[in-house]
MARLUM-212368 format. One record per residue (C-alpha): residue number from 1; residue in one letter; y negated, x, z negated. Coordinates in steps of 0.25 Angstrom, whole numbers. Layout:
(rec NUM,'A',(Y,X,Z))
...
***
This chain:
(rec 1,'X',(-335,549,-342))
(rec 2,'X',(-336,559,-328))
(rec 3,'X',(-342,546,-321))
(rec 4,'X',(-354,545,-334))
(rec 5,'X',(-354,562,-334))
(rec 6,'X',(-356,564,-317))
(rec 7,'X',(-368,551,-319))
(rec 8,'X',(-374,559,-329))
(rec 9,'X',(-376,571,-322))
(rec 10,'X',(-380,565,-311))
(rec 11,'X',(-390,559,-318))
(rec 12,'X',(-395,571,-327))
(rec 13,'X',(-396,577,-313))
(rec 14,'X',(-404,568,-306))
(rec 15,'X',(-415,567,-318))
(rec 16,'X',(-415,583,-317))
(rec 17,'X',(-418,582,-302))
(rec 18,'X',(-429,571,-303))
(rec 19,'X',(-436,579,-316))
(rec 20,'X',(-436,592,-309))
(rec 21,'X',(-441,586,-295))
(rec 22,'X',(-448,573,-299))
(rec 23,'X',(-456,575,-312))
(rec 24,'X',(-468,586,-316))
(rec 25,'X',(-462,592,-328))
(rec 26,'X',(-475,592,-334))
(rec 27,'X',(-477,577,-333))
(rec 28,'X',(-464,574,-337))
(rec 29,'X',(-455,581,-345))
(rec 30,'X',(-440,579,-347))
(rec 31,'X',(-439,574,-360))
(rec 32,'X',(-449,564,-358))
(rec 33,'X',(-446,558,-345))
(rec 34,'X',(-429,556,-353))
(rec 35,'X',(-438,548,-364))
(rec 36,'X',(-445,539,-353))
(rec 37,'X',(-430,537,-346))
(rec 38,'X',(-426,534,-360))
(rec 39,'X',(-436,526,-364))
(rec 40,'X',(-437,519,-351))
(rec 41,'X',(-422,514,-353))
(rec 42,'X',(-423,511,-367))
(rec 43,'X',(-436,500,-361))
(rec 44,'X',(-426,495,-352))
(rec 45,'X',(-417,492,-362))
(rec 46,'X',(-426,480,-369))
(rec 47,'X',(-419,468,-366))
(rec 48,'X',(-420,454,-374))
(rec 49,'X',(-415,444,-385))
(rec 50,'X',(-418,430,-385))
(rec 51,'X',(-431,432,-375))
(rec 52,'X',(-438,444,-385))
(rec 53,'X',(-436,459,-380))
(rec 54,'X',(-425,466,-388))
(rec 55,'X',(-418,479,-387))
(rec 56,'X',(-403,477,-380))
(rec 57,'X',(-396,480,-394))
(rec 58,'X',(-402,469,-399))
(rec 59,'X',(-394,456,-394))
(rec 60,'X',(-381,464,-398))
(rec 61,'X',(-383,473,-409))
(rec 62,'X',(-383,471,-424))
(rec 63,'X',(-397,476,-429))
(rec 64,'X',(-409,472,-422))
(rec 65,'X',(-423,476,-425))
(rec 66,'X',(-436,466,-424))
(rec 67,'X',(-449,472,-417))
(rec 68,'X',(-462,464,-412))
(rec 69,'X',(-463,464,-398))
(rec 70,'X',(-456,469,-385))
(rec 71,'X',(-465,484,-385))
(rec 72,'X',(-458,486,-398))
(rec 73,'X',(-444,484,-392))
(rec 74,'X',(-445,493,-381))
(rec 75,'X',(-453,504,-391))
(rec 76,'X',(-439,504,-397))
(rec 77,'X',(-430,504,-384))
(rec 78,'X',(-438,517,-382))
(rec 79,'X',(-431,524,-394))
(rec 80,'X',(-417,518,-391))
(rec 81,'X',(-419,505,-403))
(rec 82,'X',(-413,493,-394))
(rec 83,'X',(-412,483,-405))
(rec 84,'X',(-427,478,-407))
(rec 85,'X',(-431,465,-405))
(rec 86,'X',(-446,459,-404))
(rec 87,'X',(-450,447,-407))
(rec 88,'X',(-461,447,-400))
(rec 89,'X',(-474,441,-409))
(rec 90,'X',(-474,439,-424))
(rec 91,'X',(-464,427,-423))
(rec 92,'X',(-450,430,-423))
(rec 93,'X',(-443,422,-412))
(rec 94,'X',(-429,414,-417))
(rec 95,'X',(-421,422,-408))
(rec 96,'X',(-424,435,-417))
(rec 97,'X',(-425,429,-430))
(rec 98,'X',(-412,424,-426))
(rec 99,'X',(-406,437,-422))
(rec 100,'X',(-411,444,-435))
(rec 101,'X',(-404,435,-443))
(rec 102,'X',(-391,442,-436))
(rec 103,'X',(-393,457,-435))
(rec 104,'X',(-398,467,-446))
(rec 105,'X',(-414,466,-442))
(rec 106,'X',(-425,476,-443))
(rec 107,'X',(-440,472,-441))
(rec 108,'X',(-448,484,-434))
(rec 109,'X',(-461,479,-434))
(rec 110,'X',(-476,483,-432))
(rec 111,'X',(-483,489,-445))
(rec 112,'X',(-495,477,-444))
(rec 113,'X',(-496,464,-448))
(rec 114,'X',(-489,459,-435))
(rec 115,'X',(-476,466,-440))
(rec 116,'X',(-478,459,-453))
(rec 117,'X',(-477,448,-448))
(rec 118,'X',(-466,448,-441))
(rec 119,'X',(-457,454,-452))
(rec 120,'X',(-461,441,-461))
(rec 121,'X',(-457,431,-448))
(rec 122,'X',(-445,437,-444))
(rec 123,'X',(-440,438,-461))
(rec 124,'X',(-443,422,-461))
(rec 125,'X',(-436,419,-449))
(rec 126,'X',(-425,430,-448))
(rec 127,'X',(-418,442,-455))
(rec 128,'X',(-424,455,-456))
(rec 129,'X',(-417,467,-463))
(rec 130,'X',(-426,477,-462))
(rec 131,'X',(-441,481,-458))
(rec 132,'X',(-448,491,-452))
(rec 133,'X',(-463,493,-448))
(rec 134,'X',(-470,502,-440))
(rec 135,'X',(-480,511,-446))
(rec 136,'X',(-493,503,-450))
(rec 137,'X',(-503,498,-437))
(rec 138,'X',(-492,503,-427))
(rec 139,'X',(-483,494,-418))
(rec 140,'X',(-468,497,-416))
(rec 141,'X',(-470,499,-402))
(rec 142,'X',(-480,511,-404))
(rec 143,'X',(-469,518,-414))
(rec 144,'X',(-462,532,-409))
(rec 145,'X',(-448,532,-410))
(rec 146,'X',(-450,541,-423))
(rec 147,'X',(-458,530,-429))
(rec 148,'X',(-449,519,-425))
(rec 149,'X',(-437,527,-430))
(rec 150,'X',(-443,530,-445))
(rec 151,'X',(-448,515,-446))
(rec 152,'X',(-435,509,-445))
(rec 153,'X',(-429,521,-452))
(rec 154,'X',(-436,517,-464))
(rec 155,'X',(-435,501,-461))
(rec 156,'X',(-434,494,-475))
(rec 157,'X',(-426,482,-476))
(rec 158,'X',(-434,469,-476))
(rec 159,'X',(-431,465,-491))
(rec 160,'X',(-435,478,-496))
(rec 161,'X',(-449,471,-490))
(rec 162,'X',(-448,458,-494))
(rec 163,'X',(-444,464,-510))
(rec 164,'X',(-457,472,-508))
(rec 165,'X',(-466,462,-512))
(rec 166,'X',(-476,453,-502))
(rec 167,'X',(-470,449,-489))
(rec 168,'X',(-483,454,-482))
(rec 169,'X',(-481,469,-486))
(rec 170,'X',(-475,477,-475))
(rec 171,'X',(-463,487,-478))
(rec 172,'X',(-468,501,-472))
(rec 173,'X',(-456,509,-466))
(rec 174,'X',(-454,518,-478))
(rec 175,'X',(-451,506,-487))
(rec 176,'X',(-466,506,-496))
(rec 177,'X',(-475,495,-493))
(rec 178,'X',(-485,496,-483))
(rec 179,'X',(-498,490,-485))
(rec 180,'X',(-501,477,-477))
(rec 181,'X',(-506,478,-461))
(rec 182,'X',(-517,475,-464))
(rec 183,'X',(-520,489,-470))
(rec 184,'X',(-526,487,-483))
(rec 185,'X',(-521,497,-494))
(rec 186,'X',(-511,492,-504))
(rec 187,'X',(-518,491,-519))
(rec 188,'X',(-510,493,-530))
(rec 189,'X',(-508,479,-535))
(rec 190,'X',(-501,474,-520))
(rec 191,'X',(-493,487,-520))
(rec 192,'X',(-487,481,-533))
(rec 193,'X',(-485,469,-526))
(rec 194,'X',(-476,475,-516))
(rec 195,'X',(-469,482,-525))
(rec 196,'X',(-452,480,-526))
(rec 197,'X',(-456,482,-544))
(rec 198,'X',(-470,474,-544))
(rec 199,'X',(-467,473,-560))
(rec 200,'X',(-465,489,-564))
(rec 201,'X',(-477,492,-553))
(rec 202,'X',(-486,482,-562))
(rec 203,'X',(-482,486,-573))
(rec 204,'X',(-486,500,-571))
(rec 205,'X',(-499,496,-567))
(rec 206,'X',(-504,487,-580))
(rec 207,'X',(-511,491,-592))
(rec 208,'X',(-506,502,-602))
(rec 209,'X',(-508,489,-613))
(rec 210,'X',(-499,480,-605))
(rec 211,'X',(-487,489,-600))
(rec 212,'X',(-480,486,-613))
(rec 213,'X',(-478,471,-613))
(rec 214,'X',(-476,470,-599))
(rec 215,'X',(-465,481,-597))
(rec 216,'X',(-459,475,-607))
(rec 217,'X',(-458,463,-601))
(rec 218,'X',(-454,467,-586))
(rec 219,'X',(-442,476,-593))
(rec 220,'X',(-436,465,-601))
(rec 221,'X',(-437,454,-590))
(rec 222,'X',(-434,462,-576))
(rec 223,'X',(-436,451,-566))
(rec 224,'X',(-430,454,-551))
(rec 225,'X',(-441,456,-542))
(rec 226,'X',(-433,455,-529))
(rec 227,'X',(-426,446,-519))
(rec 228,'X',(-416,455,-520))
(rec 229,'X',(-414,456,-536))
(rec 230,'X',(-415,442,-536))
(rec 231,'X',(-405,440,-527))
(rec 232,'X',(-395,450,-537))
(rec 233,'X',(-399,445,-548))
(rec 234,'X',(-394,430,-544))
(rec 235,'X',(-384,432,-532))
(rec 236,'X',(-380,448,-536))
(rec 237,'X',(-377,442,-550))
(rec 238,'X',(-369,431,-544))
(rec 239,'X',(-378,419,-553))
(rec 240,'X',(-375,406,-544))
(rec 241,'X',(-388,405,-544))
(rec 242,'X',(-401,402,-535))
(rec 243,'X',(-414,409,-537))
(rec 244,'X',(-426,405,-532))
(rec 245,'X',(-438,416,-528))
(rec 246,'X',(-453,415,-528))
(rec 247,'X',(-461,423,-516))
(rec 248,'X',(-461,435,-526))
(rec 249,'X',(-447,434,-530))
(rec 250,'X',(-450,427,-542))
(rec 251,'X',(-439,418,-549))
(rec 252,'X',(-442,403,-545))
(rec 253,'X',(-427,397,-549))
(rec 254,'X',(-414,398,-553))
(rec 255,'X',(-405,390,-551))
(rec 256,'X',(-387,388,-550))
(rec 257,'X',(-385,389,-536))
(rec 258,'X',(-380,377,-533))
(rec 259,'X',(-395,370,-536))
(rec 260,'X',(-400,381,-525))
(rec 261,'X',(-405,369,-517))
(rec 262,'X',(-412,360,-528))
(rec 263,'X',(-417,374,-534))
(rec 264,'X',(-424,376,-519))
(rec 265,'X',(-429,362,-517))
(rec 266,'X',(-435,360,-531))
(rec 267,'X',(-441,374,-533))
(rec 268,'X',(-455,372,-537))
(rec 269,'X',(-461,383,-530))
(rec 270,'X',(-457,387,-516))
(rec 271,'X',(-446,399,-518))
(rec 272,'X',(-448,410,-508))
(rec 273,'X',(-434,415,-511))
(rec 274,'X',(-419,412,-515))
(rec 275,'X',(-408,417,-521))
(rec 276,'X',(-396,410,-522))
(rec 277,'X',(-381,414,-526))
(rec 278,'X',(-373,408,-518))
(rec 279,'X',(-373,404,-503))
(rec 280,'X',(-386,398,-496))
(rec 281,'X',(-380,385,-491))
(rec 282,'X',(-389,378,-479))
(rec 283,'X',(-394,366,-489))
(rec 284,'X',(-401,378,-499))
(rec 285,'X',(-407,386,-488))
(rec 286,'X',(-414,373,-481))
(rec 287,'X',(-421,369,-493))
(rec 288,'X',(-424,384,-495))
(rec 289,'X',(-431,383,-483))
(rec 290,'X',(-437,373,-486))
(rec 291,'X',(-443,378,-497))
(rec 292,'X',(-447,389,-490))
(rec 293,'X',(-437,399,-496))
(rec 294,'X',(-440,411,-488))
(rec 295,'X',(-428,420,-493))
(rec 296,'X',(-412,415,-499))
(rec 297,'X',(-404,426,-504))
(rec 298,'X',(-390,421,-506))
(rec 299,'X',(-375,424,-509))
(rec 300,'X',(-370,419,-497))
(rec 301,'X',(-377,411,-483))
(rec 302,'X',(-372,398,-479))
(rec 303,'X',(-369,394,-466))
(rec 304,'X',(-383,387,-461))
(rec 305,'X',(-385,379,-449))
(rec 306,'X',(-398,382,-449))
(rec 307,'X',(-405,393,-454))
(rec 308,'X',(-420,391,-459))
(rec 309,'X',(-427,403,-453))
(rec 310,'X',(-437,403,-465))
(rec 311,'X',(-427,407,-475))
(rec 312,'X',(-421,422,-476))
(rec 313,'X',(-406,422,-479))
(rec 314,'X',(-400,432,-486))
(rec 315,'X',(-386,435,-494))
(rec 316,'X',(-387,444,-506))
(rec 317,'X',(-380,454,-501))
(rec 318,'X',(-388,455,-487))
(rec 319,'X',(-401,454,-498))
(rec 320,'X',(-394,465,-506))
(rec 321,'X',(-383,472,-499))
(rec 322,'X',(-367,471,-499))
(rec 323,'X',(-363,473,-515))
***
């Protein structure tokens, strides 16, 4: 600890010699000649994984997050976040997806169309827990560190997105739903759309001489509206069963577990989505793929020597939460 103390001092007093006899105060000024040091060793820092450039926290830690390109890496580095990892383009290399699919992942991406696109690749062919954007038009890599530290402080968690409604709407950081890149304004009837309770929204919105009859309706036959009611209303409630979803997370099947695989194979219409109470053996999740499943929600995974990379696994309580 002397040692460390003496190396200090030496070095606080060789700075304090070359700042008073080296520098013109009035180019330079203290405080910002320490944040170009800082930042200079944060830059020197980037490292990477696989081939793609990576912050040095990222091959050992337990959270990373996923950016775009290298500029976004080191725009992190500067304000001391060295877990990011870009994927440099809009598709997502095996060696990420693969890593998502092992550490708690959050996407940080560009509020255009670009970043969109991403976000959907990287949910087919790995896990992401959470999503945050940059502010709309702007890249990560042009972020402050005030902006890059309230976007992933109001992060929302991917499923919050994909509940939302239409896989192309993008979750702005405060949680509401932004309106497409493109820029066009949001009308009222795609609002309702995107809306988490699309029934009660239409509902306010008809006609004084229809209200009656279809309140009515909606209040005596509540219909879960949710990936995630779905999943506690069949695997919560412990049925035995396997339910099989449409794109909107409407009801396509039911059927007892043990008939997951026929109930697949034979569904008429392709089912964007399963739920099934029990454990998601290799044999069901093949032919889910095959069908072009795109989410399975169940009890338990199964062991899997191979793993479609169009199909997102989950277990109920990592859909849900521990009980």
């Amino acid at each position: 600890e002397d040692t460390r103390a003496a190396a200090r001092r030496e070095v606080v007093s060789r700075a304090r010699d070359l700042l008073s006899t080296a520098f013109d105060e009035t180019v330079l000024s203290s405080d910002e000649l320490l944040d170009q040091v800082r930042e200079s060793v944060r830059v020197e820092d980037i490292t990477e994984y696989e081939g793609y450039p990576a912050g040095p926290r990222v091959a050992g830690g337990d959270a990373i997050i996923v950016v775009e390109g290298r500029a976004d890496v080191l725009q992190l580095l500067k304000y001391g976040i060295k877990n990011a990892i870009a994927v440099e383009g809009t598709n997502v290399p095996e060696a990420v997806a693969e890593l998502t699919n092992e550490r708690t992942t959050t996407a940080f991406l560009d509020g255009d169309r670009g970043g969109e696109l991403i976000m959907k690749e990287l949910a087919q062919v790995g896990e992401i827990d959470s999503v945050a954007f940059a502010p709309a038009g702007r890249s990560v890599e042009d972020l402050s560190r005030e902006e890059v530290t309230e976007a992933l402080r109001e992060k929302v968690s991917y499923q919050a997105m994909v509940e939302e409604g239409p896989h192309e709407a993008v979750a702005a950081t405060d949680g509401s739903a932004r309106p497409a890149p493109d820029g066009h304004a949001e009308t009222p009837g795609e609002g309702a759309r995107a809306s988490v309770e699309p029934t009660i929204d239409e509902g306010a919105d008809r006609p004084a001489d229809t209200d009656d009859e279809s309140g009515v309706e909606a209040s005596v036959e509540p219909e879960p509206e949710s990936l995630r009611e779905h999943a506690e209303a069949v695997i919560g409630e412990g049925t035995g069963m396997v339910r099989l979803l449409d794109g909107e997370f409407r009801e396509l099947a039911n059927a007892p577990t043990e008939d997951a695989f026929e109930t697949v194979r034979d569904a008429g219409k392709p089912p964007h989505a399963m739920v099934l109470d029990g454990d998601l053996s290799q044999r069901v999740l093949d032919v889910a793929a095959q069908r072009g499943v795109s989410q399975a929600i169940a009890r338990e995974r199964g062991q899997y020597t191979k793993r479609p990379t169009s199909v997102r696994i989950r277990t109920f309580e990592e859909l849900v939460g521990p009980a």
